[in-house]
N, C-alpha and C positions, 0 to 999 in steps of 0.2 A: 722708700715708698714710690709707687710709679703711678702716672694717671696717662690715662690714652684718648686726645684731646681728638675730634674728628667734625668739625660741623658745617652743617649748609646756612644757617642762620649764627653768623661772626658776631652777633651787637654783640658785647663787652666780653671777649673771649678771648684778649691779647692779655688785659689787665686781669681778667680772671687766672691766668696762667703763668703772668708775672707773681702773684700770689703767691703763686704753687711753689716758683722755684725760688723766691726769698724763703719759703719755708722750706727747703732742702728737699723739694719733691724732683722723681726725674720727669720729663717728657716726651709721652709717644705720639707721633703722629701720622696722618698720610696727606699725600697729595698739596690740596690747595690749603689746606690749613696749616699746614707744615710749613709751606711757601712763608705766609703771612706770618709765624711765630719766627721763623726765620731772619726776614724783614726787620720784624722788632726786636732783632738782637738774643732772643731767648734761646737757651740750648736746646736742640731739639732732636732724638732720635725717629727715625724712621723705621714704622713695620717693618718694611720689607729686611731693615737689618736684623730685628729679633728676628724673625719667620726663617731669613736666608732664604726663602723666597720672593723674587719681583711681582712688583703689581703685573697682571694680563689680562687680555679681553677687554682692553680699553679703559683698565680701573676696576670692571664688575668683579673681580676678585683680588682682592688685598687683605682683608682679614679673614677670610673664612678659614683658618688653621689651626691647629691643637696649641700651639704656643702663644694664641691669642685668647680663645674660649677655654684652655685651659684654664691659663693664667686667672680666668674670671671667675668659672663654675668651682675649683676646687675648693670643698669645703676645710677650711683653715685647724678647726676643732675634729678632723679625723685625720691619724696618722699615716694613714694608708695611701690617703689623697696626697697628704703633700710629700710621702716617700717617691709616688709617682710621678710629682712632678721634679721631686730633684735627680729621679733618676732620668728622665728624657730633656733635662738641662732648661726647664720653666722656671721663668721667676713670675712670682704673682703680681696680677693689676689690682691697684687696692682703688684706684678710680677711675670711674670713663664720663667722659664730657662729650655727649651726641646727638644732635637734631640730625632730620632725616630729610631727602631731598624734597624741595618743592611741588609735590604733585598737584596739589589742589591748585596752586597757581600756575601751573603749567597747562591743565585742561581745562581752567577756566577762558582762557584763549581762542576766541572763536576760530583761528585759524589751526588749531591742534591738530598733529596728525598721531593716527595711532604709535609710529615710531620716536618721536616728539613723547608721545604720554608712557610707553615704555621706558625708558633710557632715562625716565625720573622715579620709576619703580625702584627703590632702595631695597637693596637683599643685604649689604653687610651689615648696613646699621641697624636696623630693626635687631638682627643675632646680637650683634656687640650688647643693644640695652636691653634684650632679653634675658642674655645671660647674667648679664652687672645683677637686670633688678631681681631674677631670683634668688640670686648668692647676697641679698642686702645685707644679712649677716653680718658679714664681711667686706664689701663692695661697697660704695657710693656711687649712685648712680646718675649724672644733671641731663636734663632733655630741655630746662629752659633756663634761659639767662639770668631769669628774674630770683632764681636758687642761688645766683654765684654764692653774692652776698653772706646768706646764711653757712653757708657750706666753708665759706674762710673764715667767720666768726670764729665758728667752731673749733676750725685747724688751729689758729693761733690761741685760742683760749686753753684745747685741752689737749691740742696733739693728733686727733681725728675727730670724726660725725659722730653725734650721738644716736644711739636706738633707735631711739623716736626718728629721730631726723631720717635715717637710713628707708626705713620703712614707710612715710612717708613721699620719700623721692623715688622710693621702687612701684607703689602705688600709680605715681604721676608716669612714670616711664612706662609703663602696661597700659594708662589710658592715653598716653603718646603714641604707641603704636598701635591700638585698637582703631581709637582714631583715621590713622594712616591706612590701614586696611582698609575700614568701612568706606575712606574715600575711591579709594582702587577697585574696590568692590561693585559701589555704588555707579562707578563708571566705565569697569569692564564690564557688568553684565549685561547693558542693552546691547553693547558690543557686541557680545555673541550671539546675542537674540535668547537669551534667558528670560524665563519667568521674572516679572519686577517682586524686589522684595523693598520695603522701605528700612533706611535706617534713621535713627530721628537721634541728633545730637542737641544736647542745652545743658547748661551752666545753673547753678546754681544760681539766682539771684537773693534771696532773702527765704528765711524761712518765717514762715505766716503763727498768728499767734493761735488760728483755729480756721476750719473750711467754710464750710455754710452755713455750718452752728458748732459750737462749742464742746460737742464731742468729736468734730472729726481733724482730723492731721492732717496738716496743708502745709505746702509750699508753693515759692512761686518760682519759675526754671526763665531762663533768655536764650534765644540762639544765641549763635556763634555772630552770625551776621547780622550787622546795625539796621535796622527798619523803621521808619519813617513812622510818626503819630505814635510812639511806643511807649507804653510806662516805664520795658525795661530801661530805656536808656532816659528816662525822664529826671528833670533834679527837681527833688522837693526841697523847697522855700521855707515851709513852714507845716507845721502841724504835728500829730501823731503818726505813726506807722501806718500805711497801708492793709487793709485788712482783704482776704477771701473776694469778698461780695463787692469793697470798694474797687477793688481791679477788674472784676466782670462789669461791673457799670462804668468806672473809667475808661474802660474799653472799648464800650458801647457807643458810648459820647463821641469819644475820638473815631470810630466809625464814621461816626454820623458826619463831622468834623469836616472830614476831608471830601465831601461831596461838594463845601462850597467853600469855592477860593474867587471867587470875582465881586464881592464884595464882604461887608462886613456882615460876621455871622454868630448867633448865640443859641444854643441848647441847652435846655433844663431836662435832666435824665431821674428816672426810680426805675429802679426793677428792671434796667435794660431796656427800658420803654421810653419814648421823649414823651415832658409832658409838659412843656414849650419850646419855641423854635421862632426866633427873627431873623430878618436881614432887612440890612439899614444903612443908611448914609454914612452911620457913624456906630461904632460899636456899642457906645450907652443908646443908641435908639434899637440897635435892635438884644440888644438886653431887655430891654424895656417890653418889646414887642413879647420875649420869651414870658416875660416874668407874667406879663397882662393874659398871658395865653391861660393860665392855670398857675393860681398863686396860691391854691392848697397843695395841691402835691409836690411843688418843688421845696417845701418843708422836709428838713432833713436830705435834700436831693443832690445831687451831682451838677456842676455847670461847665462851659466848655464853651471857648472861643475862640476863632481863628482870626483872631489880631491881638495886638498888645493891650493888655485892660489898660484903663488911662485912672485918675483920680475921680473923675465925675461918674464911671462903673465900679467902682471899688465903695464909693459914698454911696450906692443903690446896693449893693451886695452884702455889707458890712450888718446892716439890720438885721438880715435873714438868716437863720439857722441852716447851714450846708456842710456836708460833708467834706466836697475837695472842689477848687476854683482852676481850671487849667487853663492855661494861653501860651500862645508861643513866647512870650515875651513881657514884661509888667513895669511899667513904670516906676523909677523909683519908690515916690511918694504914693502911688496908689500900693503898691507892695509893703511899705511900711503901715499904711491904716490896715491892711488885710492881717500882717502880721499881728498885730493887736488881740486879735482873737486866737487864743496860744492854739487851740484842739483845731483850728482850721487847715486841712491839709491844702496848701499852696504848692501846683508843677507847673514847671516851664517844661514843654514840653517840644520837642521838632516836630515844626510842619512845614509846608510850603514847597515839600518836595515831592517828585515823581513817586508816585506807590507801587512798585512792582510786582507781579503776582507771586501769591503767597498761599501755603496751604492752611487750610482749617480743618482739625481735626478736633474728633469727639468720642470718646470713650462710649464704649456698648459692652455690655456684658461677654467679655471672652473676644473680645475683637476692639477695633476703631476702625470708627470713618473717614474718610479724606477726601480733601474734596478742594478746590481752588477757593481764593476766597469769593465773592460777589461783588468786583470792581465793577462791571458794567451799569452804568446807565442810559438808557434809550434817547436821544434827545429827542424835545417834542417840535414837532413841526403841523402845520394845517394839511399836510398831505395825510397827516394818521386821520382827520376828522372822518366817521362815517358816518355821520348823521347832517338832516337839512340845514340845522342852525351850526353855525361857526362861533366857537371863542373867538374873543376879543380882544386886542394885544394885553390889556391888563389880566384878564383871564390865562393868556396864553403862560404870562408871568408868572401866577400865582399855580397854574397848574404843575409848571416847570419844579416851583419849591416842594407843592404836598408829593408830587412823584417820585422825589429823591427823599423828603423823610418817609415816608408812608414804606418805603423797602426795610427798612429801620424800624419798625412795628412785627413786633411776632404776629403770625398767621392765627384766625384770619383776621388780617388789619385794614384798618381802613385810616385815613386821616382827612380830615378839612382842615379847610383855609381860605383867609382873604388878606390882600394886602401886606404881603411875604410873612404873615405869621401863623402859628399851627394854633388852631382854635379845638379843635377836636380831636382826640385820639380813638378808636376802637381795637382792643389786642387781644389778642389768644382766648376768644369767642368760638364757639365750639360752631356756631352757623355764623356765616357774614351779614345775617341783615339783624343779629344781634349786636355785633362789631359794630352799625354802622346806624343804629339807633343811640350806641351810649357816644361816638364821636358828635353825633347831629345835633342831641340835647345840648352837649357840651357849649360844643361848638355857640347856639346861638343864645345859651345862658352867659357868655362868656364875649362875647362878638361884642369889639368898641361899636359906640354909636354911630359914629363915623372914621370909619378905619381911613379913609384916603381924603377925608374932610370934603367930600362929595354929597349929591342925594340928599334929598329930603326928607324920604318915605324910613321910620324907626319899624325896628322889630317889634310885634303886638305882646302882649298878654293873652294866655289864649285860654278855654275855657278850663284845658288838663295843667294849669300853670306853665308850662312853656311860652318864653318869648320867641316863637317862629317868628322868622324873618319873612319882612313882607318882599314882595317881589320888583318895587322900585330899588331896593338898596344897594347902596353903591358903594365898594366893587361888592358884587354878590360871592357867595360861598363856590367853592370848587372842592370837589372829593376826587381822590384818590383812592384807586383797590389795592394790594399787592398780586390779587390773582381774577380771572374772570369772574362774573355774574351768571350764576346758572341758572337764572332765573329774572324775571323785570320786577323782581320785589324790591331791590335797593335803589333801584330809579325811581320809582313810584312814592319809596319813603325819602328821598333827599329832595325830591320835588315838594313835598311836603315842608320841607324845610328853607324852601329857597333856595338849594342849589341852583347853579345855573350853567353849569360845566363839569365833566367828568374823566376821567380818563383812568383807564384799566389795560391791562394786558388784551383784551379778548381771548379767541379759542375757544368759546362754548359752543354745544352745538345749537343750543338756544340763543345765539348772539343776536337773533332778527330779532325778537323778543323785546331785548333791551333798545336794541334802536329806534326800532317803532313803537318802545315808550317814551323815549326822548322827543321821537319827532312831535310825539302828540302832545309835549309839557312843554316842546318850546325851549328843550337845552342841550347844548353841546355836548359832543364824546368821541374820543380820541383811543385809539387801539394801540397800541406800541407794541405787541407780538414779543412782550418780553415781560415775565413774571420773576418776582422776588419773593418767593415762601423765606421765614425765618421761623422755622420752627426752635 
């Protein structure tokens, strides 16, 4: 039995080989792998002595020969084949051990040159475990280390690989080099100035119990590459299985998540929508802020923090019926009272690091879209104010929060707030000054009596049952659009409610509109020439 041992990736491929030759296997090799089996004492032939031809052209041809891809393709159960081969003096490869040169990490290298990314383009190896993995039959084929293992069970158990096993690892050697292609591919063609074609590689992560509902088939896939705020690489603590729907909203949350890292922060999510949001000195305060925001809908709801729950958030959270609690991090003893509640899906989850850009893509009938994902947000500054009256640094605060959730709101969205909490939500309203009627009620049905322990002047009872906010209260309401005002209807109604600061994208051509309805109510607004649609 002969195995022809050839790789760029060595992890455990001495002792793999050691293996081979306690079990009376021979060994083929070339080059630097042959070097290294050599080193280790093991017996080693070289190609170029089966072939009786020398490696040339610097290495790029050393297998490509009938006495190699013979050896591999001939099939063992037709007589003809292997008449052939004993008549031109082949003896057969009954295994080949091959990983393929480092391309991806070669033109990852900002400093690449095209002949640098060439001269990692592998032509033998690809052939070698193209041909191994057709002939599985017969052939055993390894592309990764992580196979040795099984592959010697086997030998010493029964003598060679089983069926299964073969086909199997012929399987994996075809998505080895597809793979390797799609990278070369992916990176010679803007090279040449090609058409872009996308190739989208991901892994299996889990397969899902059901989609959106319980007739459809779902799974969930990971890239290749680790991504910061990720479920795929998230550990759960506790609970059930992730389902469909709980990973578009844990998704969502974590979205939301990583907008705020400078202080302590807490999201309550349904439906992909927040339906509270604090930040706070301390992460039980602004837990608190979330909870106080909208304490019906986070029933059944999604939560998300960007710091470590401690015991005194764990004691606030333990009462409520929730789906999944995610933090970077959890306190022993606050993790152990969470765990109590066995159906609680508990993730630790990475944050706190740089988010790179990334694409988002979305299925359409016969196509998909792609598209970067939506990292930017605008910072706000008093150079955006276009109106007479100016926010006020607490203002300036609170406008800063609803503007980073309020992007986080399907279109058209609107959100309020006071005193880093979301008070109001408005989503996927077919007109915006419907969005921004059901955040306003909320909002001042819901609005503490004293959010900053400021003020005198309470929210009234008014004749349609609404407590509109009277215009001494202190901090007053701030709204946020995701997209311009085409019209001064939603200034006219947030005045109504006590707003007292706004900020939106602008670009209507009605924008005078809106400001000389500010100037005449007496409130701020701020333009950031930057829109967040979520449809």
């Amino acid at each position: 039995m002969r195995a022809l041992i050839s790789v760029s990736d060595k992890t455990g491929v001495v002792e793999f080989a050691r293996e081979l030759v306690s079990l009376g296997w021979e060994l083929l090799s070339t080059s630097g792998t042959m070097k290294m089996l050599k080193e280790a004492g093991l017996p080693v032939t070289s190609v170029s002595d089966v072939t009786g031809f020398p490696e040339i052209c610097d290495g790029r041809v050393k297998t490509l020969h009938p006495k190699i891809h013979g050896a591999l393709l001939a099939r063992r159960d037709l007589p003809d084949h292997m008449r052939q081969l004993e008549e031109n003096g082949i003896e057969t490869i009954d295994l080949v051990c091959v990983n393929l040169y480092p391309f991806r990490e070669t033109v990852a290298k900002p400093d690449v040159t095209m002949e640098d990314a060439i001269e990692h383009i592998d032509i033998g190896g690809p052939s070698m475990v193209r041909s191994a993995a057709k002939n599985w039959e017969s052939v055993t084929i390894v592309v990764n280390p992580e196979d040795y293992a099984v592959v010697i069970d086997e030998l010493k158990a029964d003598g060679h690989t089983s069926r299964e096993t073969r086909l199997k690892l012929s399987a994996k050697a075809y998505t080895h080099t597809a793979e390797y292609d799609m990278a070369i591919a992916s990176w010679m063609r803007p090279q040449a100035g090609l058409p872009e074609k996308l190739f989208l590689e991901y892994d299996i992560c889990q397969p899902l119990r059901y989609g959106e509902n319980p007739h459809q088939e779902a799974k969930f896939y990971k890239t290749l590459k680790k991504a910061p705020y990720s479920l795929a690489t998230a550990e759960q603590l506790n609970g059930k299985e992730l389902s469909y729907n709980n990973i578009q909203d844990a998704n969502a949350a974590l979205n939301i998540v990583r907008e705020f890292t400078d202080k302590p922060f807490a999201v309550g999510l349904k439906h992909m929508n927040p339906c509270g949001a604090g930040v706070g000195e301390t992460i039980a305060e602004a837990w608190t802020k979330a909870y106080e925001g909208d304490k019906t809908s986070i029933f059944g709801g999604i939560v998300a923090f960007n710091r470590e729950v401690d015991l005194e958030t764990a004691q606030m959270l333990k009462p409520i019926f929730l789906e999944i609690v995610m933090a970077p991090s959890f306190a022993p003893d606050a993790l152990e009272l969470l765990c109590t509640k066995k159906n609680l899906r508990v993730l630790k989850v990475e944050m706190g690091v740089e988010v790179k850009e990334q694409l988002s893509c979305v299925s359409v009938n016969g196509g998909l879209l792609v598209q970067n994902q939506d990292l930017s947000v605008c910072p706000l500054s008093l150079d955006q104010c276009v109106t007479e009256t100016k926010p006020t640094e607490e203002q300036m605060r609170d406008l800063e929060f609803t503007w980073k959730m309020v992007k986080h709101v399907k279109s058209n969205a609107i959100a309020v707030g006071c005193g880093g909490m979301l008070l109001g939500v408005g989503a996927g309203q077919m007109n915006r000054v419907g969005s921004a009627e059901i955040a306003l009620k909320h909002a001042v049905a819901f609005m503490p009596e004293q959010p900053s322990g400021k003020g005198d002047t309470q929210p009234q009872q008014s004749e349609d049952g609404l407590r509109r906010a009277g215009a001494a209260v202190r901090p007053q309401l701030v709204l946020a659009s995701d997209a311009f005002f085409p019209f001064d209807d939603c200034v006219t109604l947030a005045a109504e409610y006590g707003v007292k600061a706004i900020v939106q994208p602008g670009g209507s051509i009605r924008d005078e509109d809106s400001i000389k309805k500010c100037n005449e109510l007496g409130i701020a607004m701020l333009f950031t020439g930057e829109r967040h649609f979520k449809h």
